[in-house]
MARKOLTI-333270 format. One line per 8 residues: number of its first residue (from 1); their letters; for each residue x, y, z of C-alpha. Coordinates in Angstrom, 3 decimals. Layout:
NUM> A> X,Y,Z | ...
//
This chain:
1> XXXXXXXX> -18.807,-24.022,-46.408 | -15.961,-24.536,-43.784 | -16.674,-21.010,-42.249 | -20.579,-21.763,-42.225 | -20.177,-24.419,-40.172 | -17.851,-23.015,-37.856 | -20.104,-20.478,-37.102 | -23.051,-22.355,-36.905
9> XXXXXXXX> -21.414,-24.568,-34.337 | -19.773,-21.211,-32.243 | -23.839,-20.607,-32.429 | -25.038,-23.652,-31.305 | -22.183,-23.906,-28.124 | -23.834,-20.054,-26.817 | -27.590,-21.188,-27.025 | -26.584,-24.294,-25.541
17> XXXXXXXX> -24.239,-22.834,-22.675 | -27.016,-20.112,-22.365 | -29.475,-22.979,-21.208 | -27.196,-23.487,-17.914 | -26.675,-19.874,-16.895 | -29.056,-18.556,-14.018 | -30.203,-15.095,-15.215 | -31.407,-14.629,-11.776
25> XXXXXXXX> -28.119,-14.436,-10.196 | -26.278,-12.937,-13.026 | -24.520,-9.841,-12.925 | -26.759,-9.256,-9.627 | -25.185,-7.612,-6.271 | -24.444,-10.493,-3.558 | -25.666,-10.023,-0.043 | -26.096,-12.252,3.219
33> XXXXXXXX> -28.285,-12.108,5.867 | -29.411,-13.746,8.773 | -32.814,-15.074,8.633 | -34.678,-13.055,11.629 | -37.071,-14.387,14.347 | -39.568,-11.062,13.624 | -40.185,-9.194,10.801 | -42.265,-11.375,9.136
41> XXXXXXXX> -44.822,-10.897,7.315 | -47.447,-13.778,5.735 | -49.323,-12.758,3.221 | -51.040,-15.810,2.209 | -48.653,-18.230,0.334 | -45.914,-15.781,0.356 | -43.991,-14.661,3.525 | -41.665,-11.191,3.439
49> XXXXXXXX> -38.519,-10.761,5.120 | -37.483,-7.324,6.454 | -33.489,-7.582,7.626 | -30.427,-6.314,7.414 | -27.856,-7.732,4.380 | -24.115,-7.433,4.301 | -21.585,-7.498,0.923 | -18.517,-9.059,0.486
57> XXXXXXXX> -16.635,-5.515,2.502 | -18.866,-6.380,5.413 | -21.083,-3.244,4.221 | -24.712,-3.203,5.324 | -27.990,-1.958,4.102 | -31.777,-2.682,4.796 | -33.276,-5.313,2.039 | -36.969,-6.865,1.913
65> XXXXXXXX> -37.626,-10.103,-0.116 | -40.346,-12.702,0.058 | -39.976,-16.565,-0.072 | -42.844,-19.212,-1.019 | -42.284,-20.800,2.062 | -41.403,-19.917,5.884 | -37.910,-19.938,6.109 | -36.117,-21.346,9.401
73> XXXXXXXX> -35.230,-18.939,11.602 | -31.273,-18.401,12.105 | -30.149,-19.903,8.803 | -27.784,-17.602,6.921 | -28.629,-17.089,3.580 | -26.817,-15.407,0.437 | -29.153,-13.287,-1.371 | -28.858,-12.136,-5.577
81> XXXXXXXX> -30.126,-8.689,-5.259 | -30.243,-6.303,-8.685 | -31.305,-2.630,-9.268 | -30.513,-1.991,-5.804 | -33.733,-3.741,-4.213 | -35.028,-6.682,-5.897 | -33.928,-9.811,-4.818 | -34.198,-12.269,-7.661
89> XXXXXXXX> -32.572,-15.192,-6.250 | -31.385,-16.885,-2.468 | -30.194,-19.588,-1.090 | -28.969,-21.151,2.202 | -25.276,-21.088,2.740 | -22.851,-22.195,5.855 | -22.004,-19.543,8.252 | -18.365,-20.004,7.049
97> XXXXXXXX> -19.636,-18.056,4.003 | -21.176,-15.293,5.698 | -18.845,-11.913,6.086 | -17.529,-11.503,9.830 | -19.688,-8.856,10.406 | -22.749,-10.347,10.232 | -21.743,-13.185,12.305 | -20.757,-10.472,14.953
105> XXXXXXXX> -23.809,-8.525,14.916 | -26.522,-10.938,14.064 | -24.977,-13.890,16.123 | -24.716,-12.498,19.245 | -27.350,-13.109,22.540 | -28.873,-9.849,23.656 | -27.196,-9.643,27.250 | -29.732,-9.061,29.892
113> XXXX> -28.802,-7.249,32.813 | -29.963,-8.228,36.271 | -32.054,-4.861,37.543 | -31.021,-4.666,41.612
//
């Protein structure tokens, strides 16, 4: 009887843990990206997002993702991609988050240069 409820209660703590656990973000790949000025599609409530995302090593590769709504322009954000091209999950995050290397090649101005 002891063991019963033991069990029933290690039971009980999983389906109730379970409840709190974002399968969206779970065991997915973690990228960040820069939210771009072009590359934006609308496609009637949903808008895509063509860019460039970077992993934790500061290693880079093309992802597409769409959002419900229009996302500002410039915000970082730290994307939950799995099988290699699905995004399942984002969300905005401080640019003290975001590896150097985005920061370096996303942040900077295009320099103009005066023609003579």
């Amino acid at each position: 009887m002891k063991r019963a409820f033991t069990i029933g209660g290690v039971v009980l703590i999983l389906f109730l843990g379970w409840q709190f656990v974002d399968t969206n973000r779970l065991f997915a790949d973690v990228y960040y990206t820069k939210v771009p000025s072009t590359n934006v599609t609308d496609q009637g409530k949903r808008h895509t997002y063509e860019t460039i995302g970077y992993d934790e090593d500061g290693k880079k590769r093309p992802i597409t993702f769409e959002a419900p709504i229009r996302l500002a322009e410039g915000d970082f954000l730290k994307l939950y991609v799995k099988n290699e091209r699905t995004v399942t999950a984002y969300e905005p995050v401080p640019e003290s988050e975001v590896p150097a290397q985005l920061k370096d090649e996303q942040t900077e101005e295009p320099v103009s240069i005066p023609l003579p």
